[in-house]
N, C-alpha and C positions, 0 to 999 in steps of 0.2 A: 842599703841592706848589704850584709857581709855575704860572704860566698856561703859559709856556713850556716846562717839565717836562712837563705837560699835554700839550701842541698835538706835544711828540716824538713821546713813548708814543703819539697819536693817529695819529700819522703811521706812526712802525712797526707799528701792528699795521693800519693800512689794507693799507700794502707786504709785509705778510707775508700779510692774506687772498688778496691779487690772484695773487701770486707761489708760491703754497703748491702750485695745482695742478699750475705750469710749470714745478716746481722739476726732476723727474723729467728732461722734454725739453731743461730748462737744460745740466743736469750729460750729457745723452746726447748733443746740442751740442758740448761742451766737449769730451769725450772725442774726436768723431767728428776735431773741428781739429787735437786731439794727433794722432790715429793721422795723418792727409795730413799733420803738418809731421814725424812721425819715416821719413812713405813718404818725402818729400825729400830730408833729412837723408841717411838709409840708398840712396838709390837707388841712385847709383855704386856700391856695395858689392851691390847686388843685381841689377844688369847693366841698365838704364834709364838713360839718357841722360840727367845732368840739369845744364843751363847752369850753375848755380849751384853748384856741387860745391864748388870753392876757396871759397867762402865757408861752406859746410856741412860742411867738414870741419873746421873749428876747433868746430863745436857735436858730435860725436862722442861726445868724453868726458861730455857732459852726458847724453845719446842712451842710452849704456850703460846706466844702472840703471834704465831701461826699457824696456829693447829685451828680454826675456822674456815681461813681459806684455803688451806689442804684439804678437808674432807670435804666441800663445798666443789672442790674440783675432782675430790674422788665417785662423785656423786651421792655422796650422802648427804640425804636433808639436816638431818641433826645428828648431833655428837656420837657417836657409835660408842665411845668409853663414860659410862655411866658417873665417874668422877670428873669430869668434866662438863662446864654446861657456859657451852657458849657461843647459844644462840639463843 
């Protein structure tokens, strides 16, 4: 193993002790940005006023094969946007 080889595997597993703990709040993070960019996206369609509509309406089709387990996590039983059904 080269010193270089070495000094990687050194490096990933420093980045993996440090990050190991924060990996949990990373990914609850992540999540939290998806749900506010699909409330954007969906707003006009769920009566919110939102400037940026014509541009959010061409991401829509992307929006749909997640827009279940979004509202499923916003605590809505079923589809709050009456053009959608899917559950």
């Amino acid at each position: 193993m080269s010193w270089k080889e070495k000094w990687s595997s050194f490096q990933a597993g420093l980045s993996e002790f440090y990050m190991a703990p924060y990996r949990r709040e990373f990914l609850r993070a992540a999540r939290e940005e998806d749900d506010l960019f699909l409330l954007l996206v969906l707003s006009e369609a769920l009566g919110l006023p939102n400037p940026a509509a014509y541009h959010t309406m061409e991401l829509l089709p992307v929006v749909y094969e997640e827009f279940h387990e979004w509202h499923q996590r916003m605590g809505m039983d079923h589809s709050p946007i009456e053009g959608i059904r899917c559950c």
